[in-house]
PAZAPA-4460 file (N, C-alpha, C; in steps of 0.05 Angstrom, whole numbers, plus 32768, in hexadecimal, padded with zeros to 4 digits):
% residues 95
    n_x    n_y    n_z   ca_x   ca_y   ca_z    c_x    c_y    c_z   seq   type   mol
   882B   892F   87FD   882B   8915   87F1   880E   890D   87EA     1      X     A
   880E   8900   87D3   87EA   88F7   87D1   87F1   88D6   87C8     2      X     A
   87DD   88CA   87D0   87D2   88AC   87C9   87CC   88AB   87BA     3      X     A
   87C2   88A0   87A2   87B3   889C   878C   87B2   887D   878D     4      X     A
   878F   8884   878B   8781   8860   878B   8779   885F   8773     5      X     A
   8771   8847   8768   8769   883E   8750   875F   881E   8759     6      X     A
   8742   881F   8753   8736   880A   875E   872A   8804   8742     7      X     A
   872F   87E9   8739   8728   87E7   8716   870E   87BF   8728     8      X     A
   86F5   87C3   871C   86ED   87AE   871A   86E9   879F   86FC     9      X     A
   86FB   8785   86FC   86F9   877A   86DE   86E1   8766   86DC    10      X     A
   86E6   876B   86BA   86CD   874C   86BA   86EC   873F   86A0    11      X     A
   86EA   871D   86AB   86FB   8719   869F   86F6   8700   8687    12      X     A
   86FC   86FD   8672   8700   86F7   8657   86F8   86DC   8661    13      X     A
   870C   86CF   8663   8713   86A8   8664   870D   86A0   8678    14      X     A
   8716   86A5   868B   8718   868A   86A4   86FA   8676   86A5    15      X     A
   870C   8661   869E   86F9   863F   86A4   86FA   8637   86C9    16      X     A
   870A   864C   86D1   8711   863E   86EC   8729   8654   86FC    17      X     A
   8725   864F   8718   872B   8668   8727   8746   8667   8723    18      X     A
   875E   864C   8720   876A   864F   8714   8775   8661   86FD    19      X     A
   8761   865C   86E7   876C   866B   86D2   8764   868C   86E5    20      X     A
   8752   8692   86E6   8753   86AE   86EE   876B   86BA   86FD    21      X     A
   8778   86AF   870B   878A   86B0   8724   87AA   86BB   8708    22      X     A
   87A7   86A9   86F6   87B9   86B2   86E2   87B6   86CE   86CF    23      X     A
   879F   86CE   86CE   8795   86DF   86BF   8794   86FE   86CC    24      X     A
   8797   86F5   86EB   8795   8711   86F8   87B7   8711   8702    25      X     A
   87BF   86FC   8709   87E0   8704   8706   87F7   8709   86EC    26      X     A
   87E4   8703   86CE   87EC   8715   86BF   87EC   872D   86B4    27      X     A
   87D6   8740   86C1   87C9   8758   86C8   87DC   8764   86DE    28      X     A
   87D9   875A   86F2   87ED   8767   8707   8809   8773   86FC    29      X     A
   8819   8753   86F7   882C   8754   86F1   8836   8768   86E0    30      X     A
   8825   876B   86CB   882C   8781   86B6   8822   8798   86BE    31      X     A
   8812   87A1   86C7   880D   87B8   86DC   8827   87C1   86EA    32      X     A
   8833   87AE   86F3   884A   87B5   8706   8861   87B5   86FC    33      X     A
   8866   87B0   86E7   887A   87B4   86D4   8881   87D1   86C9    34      X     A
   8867   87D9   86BE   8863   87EB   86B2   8864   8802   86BE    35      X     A
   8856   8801   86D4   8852   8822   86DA   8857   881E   86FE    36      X     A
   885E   882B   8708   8866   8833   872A   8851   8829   8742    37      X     A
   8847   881B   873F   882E   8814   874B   8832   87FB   8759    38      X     A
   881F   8803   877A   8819   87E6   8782   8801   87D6   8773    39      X     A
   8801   87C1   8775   87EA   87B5   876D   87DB   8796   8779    40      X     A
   87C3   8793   877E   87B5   8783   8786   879E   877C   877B    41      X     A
   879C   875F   8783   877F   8751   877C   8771   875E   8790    42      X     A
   875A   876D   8799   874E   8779   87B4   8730   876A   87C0    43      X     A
   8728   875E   87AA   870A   8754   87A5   86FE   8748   878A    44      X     A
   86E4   8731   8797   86DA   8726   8786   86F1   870F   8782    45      X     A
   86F8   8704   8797   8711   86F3   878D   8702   86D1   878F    46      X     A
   86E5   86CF   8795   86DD   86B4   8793   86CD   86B8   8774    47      X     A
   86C6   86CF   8769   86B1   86CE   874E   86C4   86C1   8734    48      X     A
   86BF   86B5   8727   86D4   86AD   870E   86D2   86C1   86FE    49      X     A
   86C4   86D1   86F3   86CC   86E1   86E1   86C9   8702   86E9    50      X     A
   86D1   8704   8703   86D9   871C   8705   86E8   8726   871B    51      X     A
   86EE   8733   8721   870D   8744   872B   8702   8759   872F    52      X     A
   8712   8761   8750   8713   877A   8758   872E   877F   8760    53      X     A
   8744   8798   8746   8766   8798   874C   875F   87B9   8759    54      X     A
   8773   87BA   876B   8777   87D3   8771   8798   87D9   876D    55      X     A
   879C   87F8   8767   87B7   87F9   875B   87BA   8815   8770    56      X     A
   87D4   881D   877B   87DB   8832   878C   87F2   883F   877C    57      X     A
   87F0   8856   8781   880C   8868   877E   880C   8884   8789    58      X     A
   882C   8886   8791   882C   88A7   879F   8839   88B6   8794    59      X     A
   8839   88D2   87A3   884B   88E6   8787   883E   88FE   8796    60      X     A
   884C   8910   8791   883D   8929   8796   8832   893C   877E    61      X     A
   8829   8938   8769   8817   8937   8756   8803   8930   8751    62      X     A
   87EB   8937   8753   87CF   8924   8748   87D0   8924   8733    63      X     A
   87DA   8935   8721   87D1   8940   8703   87E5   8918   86F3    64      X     A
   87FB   891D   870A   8818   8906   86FD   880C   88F0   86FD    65      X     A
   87FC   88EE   871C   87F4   88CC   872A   87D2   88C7   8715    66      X     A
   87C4   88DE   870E   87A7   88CE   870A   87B0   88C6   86EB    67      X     A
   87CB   88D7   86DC   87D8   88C9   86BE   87DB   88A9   86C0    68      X     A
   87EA   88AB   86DB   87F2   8891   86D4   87E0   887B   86D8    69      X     A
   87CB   887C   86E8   87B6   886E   86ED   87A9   886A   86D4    70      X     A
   87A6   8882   86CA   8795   8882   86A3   879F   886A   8694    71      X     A
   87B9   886D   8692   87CB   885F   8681   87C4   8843   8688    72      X     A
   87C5   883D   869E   87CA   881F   86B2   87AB   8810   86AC    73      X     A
   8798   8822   86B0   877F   881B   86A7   8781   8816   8688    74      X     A
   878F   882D   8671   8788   8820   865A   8798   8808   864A    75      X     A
   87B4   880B   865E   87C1   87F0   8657   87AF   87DA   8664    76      X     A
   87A8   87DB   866F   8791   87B4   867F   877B   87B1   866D    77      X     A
   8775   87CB   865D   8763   87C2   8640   8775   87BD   8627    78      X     A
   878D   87C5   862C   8793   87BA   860E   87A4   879C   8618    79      X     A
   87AB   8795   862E   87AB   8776   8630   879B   8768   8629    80      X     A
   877F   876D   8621   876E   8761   8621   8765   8747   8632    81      X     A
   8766   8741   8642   875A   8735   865A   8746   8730   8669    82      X     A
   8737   8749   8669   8729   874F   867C   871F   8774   8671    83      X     A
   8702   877B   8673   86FA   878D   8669   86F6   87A2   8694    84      X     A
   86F3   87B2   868F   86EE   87C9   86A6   86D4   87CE   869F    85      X     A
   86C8   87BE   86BF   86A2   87C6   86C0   86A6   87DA   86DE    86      X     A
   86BA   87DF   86DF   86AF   8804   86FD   86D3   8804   8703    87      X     A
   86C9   881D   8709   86E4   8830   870C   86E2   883C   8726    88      X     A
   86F4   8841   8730   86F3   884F   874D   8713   885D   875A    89      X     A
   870C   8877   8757   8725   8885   8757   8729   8892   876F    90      X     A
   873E   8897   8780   873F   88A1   879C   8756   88BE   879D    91      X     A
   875E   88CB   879E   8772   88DC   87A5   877D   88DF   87C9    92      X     A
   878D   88DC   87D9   8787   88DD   87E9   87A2   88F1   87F2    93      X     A
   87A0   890B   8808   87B7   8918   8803   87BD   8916   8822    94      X     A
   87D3   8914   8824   87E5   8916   883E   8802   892A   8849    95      X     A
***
């Protein structure tokens, strides 16, 4: 069995207020979790207004299957346009 982490830090577009961000990262999630097999979380940076730390999980016994779908998940949260990706941080973990 392997883990696959995906630790995405955003810088994000709009928010006037933590409010708006709070939307802005639960419309990120949300579609994240729609889309593809993944847990997902706000992990950090949750007092800064314009930026975000989401981390996204998935298992499988594949790396080649799990780091795809991470690709994808990362290039769908740029084509929401929302929020741009300033660091990346990828984990494999096997059990």
């Amino acid at each position: 069995m392997i883990v696959a982490v995906l630790r995405l830090e955003l810088i994000l577009h709009a928010p006037d207020s933590l409010k708006e961000k709070r939307q802005i990262v639960r419309k990120i999630l949300d579609r994240c979790r729609a889309r593809f097999p993944v847990s997902a979380a706000e992990t950090g940076l949750q007092e800064l207004l314009r930026r975000s730390e989401l981390a996204f999980v998935v298992v499988g016994n594949e790396a080649s299957r799990l780091q795809g779908i991470l690709s994808r998940l990362e290039d769908e949260i740029g084509q929401i346009g929302l929020a741009d990706v300033s660091e990346r941080f990828t984990e494999l973990l096997h059990y």
